[in-house]
Structures are given as C-alpha cells and as structure tokens.
N, C-alpha and C positions, 0 to 999 in steps of 0.2 A: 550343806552336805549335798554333794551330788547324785543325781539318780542312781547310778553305779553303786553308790554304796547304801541304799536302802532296799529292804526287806518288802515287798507290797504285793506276793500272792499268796493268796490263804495256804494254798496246801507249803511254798514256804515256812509259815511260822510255825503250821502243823508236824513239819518233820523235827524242828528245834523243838516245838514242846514234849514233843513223843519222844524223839531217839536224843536229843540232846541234854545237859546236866545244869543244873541250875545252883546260883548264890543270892543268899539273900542279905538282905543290911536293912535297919529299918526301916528305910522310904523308899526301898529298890529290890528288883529280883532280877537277877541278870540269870537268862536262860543265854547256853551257846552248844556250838553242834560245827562240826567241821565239814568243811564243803567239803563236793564228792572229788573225783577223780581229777578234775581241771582245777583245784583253788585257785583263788584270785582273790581280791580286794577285799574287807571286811565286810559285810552289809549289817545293816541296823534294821530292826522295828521295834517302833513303838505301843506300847499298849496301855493305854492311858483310858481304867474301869470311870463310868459313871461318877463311883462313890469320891474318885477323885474332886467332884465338881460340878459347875453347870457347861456348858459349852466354849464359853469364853475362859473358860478358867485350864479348860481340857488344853484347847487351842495354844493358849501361852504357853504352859508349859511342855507342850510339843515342841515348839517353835526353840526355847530355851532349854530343853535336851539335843534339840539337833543341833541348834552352835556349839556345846559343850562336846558332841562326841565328833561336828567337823573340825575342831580344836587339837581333840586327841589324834584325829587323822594326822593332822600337819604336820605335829610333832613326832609320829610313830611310835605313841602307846600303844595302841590297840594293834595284838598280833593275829597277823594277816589269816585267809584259808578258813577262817572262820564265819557264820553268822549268828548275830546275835540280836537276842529281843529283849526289850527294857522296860518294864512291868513297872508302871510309877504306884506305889499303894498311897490310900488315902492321910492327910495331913500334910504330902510332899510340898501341893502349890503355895499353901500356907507359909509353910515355914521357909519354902522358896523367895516370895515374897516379901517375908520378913526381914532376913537374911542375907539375900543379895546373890549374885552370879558366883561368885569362886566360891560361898557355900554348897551349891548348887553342882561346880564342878569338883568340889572335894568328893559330896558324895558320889557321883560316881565314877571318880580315881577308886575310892573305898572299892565300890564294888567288882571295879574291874581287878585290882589288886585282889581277889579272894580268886578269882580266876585264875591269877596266875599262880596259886600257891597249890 
C-alpha cells in the first residue's frame, strides 16, 4: 500500500472517529468519513488494540491487512473520496493465522460490503 493511500495523522483518524459512521463484523470495525472538498484516493488506518496481541503479533497483522486492502485498491472495491480506519478486535490474529490470507481477505470484503449497503 502506498503512502497516498494511508491514514497516519492523529487529528486524521480523529475526524473518522468523531464525524465519521462505523460497521462492525466480528473481528472488524470499519469506521469511514468522506473526504473534504478535494477527494481523492481512499486512505486507510489501522488500529490494531494491545488486547490484539504482543508486538509481533500486532506487527503481522498490520502488515497482512495492508496487502489485503492494497489488493482491494488494484481491483477497485474500495469506493474512492473516502477515509477509512480498520479496528482489528481481539481473536482476529488467531484465527488469521489459523485460517490463512483469503480468510483474512474475506473478512474484510464482509466488512467493507456492510459499507456499501
């Protein structure tokens, strides 16, 4: 995922949590909020709690939501002028793990699909 398309100043993720509307699915909370008056390119952040894990556990599963949502880029699921933040809750790296990558990207097709409904 390219710089362009990620989320990384606080008062950013601040205005998706505040003014923005949120979906939840069980291992996922997708918060989104439409850009202002210029849109442009989707941005991400992630928000990946403690209760997730130790540091290395945090870390992989960063690393393996941003191939999954630079995937959705390629294709153009994700509709544009928006930003969005990706709330992993705990159990996700687990069963990540268990489970394998297209589990991983099903769920969050799941959660972006609640978005678009």
């Amino acid at each position: 995922m390219q710089r362009k398309n990620r989320l990384s100043r606080s008062r950013d993720f601040d205005a998706v949590y505040r003014q923005g509307r949120s979906a939840s699915t069980r291992f996922l909370t997708l918060y989104w909020f439409a850009q202002g008056e210029d849109p442009g390119e989707p941005r991400l952040g992630l928000a990946v709690p403690k209760a997730a894990g130790n540091a290395v556990v945090r870390n992989r599963i960063k690393r393996q939501l941003r191939e999954t949502w630079r995937a959705l880029l390629d294709r153009d699921a994700v509709p544009a002028g928006s930003d969005y933040v990706l709330v992993v809750r705990p159990g996700l790296p687990e069963a990540a793990d268990a489970r394998g990558h297209e589990w991983l990207a099903e769920r969050v097709d799941e959660v972006l699909a609640k978005v678009a409904a």
